[in-house]
N, C-alpha and C positions, 0 to 999 in steps of 0.2 A: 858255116852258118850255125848261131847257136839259139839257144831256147831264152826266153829272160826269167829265169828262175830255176834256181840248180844249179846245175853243170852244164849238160850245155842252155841255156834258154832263160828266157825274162822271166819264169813261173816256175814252177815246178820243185817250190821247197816245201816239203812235205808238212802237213799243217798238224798233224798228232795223229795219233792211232782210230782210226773211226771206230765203226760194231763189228767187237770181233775181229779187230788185226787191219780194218781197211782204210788205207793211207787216202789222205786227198788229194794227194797230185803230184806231178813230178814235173823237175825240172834240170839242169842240165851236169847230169849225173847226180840229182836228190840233196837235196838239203832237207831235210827232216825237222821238225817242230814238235815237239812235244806239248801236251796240254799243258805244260809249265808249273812250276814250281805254285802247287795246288791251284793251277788252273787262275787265278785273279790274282796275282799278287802287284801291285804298284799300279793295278788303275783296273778300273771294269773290263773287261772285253779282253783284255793283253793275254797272248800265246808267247809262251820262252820255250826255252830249250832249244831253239833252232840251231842247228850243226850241221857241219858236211859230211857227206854220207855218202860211200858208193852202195849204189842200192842196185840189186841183182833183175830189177823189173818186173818179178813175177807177178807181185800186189798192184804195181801199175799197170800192167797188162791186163792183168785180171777188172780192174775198174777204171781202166781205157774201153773194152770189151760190157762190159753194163751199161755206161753212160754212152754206148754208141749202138746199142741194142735196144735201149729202151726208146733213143729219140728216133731210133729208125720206127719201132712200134709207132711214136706219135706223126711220124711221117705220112707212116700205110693210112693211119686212120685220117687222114686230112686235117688234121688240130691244126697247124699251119696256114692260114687263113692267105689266100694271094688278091683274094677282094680288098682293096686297101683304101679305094671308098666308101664302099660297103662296110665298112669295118670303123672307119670315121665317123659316120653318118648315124649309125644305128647303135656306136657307145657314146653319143652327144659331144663327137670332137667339136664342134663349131660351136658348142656353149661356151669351151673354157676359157679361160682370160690370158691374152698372149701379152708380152712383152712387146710395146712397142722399139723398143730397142733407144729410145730419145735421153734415156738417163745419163746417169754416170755410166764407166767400163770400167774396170778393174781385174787382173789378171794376176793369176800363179803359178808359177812353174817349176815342179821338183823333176831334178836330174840326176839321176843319183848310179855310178861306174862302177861303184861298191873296189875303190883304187888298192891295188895291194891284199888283198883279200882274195881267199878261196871261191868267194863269189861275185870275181871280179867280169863285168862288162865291160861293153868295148864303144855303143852308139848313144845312152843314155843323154850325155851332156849335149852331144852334137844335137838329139832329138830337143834338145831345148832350145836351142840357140836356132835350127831351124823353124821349129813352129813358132816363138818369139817376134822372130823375124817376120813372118806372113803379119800372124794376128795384130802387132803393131803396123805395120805397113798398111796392111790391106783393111783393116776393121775399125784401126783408130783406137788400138787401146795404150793407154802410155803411163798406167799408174799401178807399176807391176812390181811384183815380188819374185826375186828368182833364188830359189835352195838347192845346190849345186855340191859335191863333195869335194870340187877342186877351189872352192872360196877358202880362203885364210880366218876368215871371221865367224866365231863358231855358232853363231845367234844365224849365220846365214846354211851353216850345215844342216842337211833332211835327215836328222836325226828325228827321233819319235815325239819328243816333246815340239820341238822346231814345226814339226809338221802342222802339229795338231795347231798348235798357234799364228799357224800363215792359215790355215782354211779358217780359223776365227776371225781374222783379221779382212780374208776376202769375203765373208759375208755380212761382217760390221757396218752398221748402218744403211744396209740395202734399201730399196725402194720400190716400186713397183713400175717398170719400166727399164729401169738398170740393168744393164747386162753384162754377166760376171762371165771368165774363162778358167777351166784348172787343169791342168796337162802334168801327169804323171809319167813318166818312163823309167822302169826299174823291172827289180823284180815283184813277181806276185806270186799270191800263195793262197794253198784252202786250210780249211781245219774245222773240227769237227763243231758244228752250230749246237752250243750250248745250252741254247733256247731250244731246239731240235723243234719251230715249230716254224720260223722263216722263213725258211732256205729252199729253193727247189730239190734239192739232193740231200738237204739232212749238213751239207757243209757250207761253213763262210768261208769266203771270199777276204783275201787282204792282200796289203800292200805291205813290202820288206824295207823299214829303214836300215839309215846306216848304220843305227847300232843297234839290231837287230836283235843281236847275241844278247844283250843284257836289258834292252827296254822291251823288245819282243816286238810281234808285229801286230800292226794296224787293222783290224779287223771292217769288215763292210757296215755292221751295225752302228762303230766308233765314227767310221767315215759319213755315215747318214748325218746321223747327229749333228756333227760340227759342219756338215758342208750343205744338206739338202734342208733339215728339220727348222733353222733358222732363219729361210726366205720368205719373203709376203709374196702372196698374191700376185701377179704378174709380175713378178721378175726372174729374169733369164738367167740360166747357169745351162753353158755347154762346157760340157766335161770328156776330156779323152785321157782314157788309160791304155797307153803302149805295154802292155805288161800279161804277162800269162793266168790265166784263169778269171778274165775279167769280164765277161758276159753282161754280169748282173750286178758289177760289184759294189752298183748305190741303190741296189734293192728298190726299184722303182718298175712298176705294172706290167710295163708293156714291151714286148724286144720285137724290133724287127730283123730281119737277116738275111743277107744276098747270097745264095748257092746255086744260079742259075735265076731265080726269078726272088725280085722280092718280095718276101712273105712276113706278117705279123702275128705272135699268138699272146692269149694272155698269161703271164708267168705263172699264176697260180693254178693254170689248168695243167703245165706240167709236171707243178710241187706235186699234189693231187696221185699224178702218176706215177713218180718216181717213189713216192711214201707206197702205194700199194705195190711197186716193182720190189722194191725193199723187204717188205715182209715176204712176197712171195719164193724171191731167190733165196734169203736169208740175210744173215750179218755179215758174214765174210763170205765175200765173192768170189769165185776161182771157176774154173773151168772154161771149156773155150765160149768161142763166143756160139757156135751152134748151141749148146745146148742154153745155155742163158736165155736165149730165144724162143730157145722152145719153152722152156719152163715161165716165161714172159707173157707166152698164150695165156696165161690164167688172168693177167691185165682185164681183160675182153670176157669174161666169163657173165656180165652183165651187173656184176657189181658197185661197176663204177657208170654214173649215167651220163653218159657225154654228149647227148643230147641237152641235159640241164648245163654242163660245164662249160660248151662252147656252143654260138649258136648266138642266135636274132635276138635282141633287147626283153623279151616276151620269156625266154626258154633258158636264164640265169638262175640255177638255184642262189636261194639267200646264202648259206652257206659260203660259195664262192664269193658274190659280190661283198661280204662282208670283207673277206680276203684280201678281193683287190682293193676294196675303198681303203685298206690297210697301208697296203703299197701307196695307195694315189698321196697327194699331193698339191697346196695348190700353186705354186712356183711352177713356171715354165723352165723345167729339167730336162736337160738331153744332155747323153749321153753315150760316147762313142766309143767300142772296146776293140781291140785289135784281134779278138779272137773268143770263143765261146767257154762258158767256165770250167771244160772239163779239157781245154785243147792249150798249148803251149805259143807263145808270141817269139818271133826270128828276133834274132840282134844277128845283124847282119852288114857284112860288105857289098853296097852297092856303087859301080863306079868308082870303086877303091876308097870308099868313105864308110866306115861305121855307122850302124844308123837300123832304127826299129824298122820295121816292116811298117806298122800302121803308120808309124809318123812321116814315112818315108813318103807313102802313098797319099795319105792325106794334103801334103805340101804343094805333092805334083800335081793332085787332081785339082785341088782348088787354087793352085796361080798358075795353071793354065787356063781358069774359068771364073769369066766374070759373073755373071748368071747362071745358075745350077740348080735343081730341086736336090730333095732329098734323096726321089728316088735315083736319081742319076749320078748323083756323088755316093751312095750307097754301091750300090752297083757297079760305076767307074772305079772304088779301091778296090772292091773283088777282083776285076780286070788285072789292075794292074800288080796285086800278091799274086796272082794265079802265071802271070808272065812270069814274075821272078819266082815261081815254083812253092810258093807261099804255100802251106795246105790251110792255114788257119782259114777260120771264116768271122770276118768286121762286121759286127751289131752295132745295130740302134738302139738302145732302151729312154728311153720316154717318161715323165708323170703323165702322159695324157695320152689321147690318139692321137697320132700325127694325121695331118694333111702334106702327105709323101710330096704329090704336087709342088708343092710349097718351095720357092727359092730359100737357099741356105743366105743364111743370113747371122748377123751377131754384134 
């Protein structure tokens, strides 16, 4: 079983050096990203330098061990909201404008094996070909584009430019009611958020084409842009990324997440934390995880007021709301990730097939279901990674509050 990015895994190509020496992620055996040849060169947002790299794990350890110390901190403190009507109801989910789903469908699908290459996978393509398969069968969409790295035709290769021009292309002409699909499986990667003012953790989130090495990768801001920033008003875009570090990676308000029960929080109440975790531990992270935690007690010292941050319609400082209204959005966006931005996505053999973890589970849960909510197709893929010894954990992020209730639909 491997990771999808790096060496082994869908994630885990190191996205540039953060504060003070701290990598963003790792994947299977490290691919490394440098902030690139000064940082912008050949288009906004682009990170180069990406290479293979056997990487000793001390830095990813070390901020494996933060990012699992701190959301344990936002655990203890109940930030994690399990009222999910409650939580509906009192952010005015039943105002916002849903897609009736009566429009056009139009669908995308990047597959990319990274073939012959030191960052070569193994279930990518398969992960298209089976989610392909449901979402036309089962949903009715038949007017798709598929970017693949075993196509002949190089307009069809998920190269960087290729990319950026099929999510243009899926949101061209949209409508309000229309409902779009985009399905990514590769690798993913962080790197240090240049804005440094976004990000839950200070890093972006991206996606690794195939020619990675010399157009660089795809960052989550670039991904907003051309895939979420161009929709009107009720219309639909469900989006799944099979791929490592993908939590948040279309930076949109709200994640939900099954770890036992499902629970929703607002993303900006964790940004919030992880920026005062940050100053508190320092730039470069190291040491185990006890004492991280201990030094993490100063979170709680009363400075930060969480009662304004999380809490009842009434008890939002402006601050934050301005934050989230940042995030929001008014397209009906959901979005499905295989795993949380600091944790790594399987490429794996299941029943002797090559094949994601999330896409794998996804496939099963909903064609063996006609009818399903949110929360039970959330919950059912946790089930079923947790059989196959998955440790990842499958988010939901959202533009709006979900009605969990709510049959899936598309």
């Amino acid at each position: 079983m491997f990771n999808r990015g790096g060496m082994p895994g869908r994630g885990g190509m190191f996205g540039g050096m953060g504060r003070g020496g701290m990598f963003g992620g790792m994947g299977r055996g490290g691919m490394q990203g440098g902030m690139g040849r000064g940082g912008m060169m050949g288009g906004r947002g682009r990170r180069y330098n990406v290479h293979m790299n056997r990487w000793n794990g001390q830095n990813f350890n070390s901020n494996q061990n933060f990012h699992f110390a701190v959301e344990q901190k936002i655990k203890e403190k109940n930030l994690w909201n399990r009222d999910l009507d409650g939580f509906y109801r009192s952010r005015g989910g039943d105002q916002f404008v849903r897609s009736t789903l009566t429009g056009n469908k139009k669908a995308l699908f990047i597959g990319i094996n990274y073939t012959g290459t030191q960052a070569e996978l193994k279930g990518c393509i398969n992960d298209v070909r089976n989610i392909s398969q449901l979402v036309c069968q089962k949903y009715g969409f038949q007017n798709c584009l598929y970017l693949t790295d075993e196509q002949q035709d190089q307009d069809k290769k998920p190269t960087y430019n290729n990319i950026i021009e099929a999510m243009k292309w899926l949101v061209q002409g949209a409508q309000p009611n229309d409902s779009l699909f985009f399905h990514y499986s590769g690798h993913g990667g962080t790197c240090r958020d240049e804005n440094d003012s976004d990000e839950i953790d200070s890093f972006d989130e991206t996606i690794i084409p195939l020619d990675y090495q010399t157009a660089g990768q795809i960052v989550d801001d670039v991904i907003y842009e051309n895939l979420v920033q161009p929709l009107p008003q009720g219309c639909r875009l469900t989006a799944v990324f099979d791929s490592c570090h993908s939590g948040t990676v279309l930076d949109l308000p709200y994640t939900y997440q099954c770890d036992g029960n499902v629970e929703v929080i607002e993303n900006d109440v964790r940004k919030e934390i992880f920026k005062k975790a940050l100053g508190i531990v320092g730039s470069f992270i190291q040491g185990d995880q006890a004492a991280i935690a201990s030094s993490l007690l100063g979170l709680f010292d009363g400075s930060i007021d969480f009662s304004q941050l999380f809490g009842g319609k009434n008890n939002s400082s402006q601050a934050n709301q301005n934050a989230v209204n940042k995030r929001k959005h008014n397209a009906d966006v959901i979005q499905f990730s295989g795993c949380m931005d600091n944790q790594t996505s399987a490429d794996a053999k299941i029943n002797n097939v090559s094949t994601g973890a999330m896409s794998y589970a996804l496939v099963t849960v909903l064609g063996q279901n006609q009818n399903i909510s949110y929360t039970q197709l959330l919950t059912q893929i946790r089930q079923i990674m947790k059989q196959k010894n998955f440790r990842q954990i499958p988010q939901l992020s959202t533009s709006h509050p979900m009605n969990m209730n709510e049959s899936f639909n598309m």
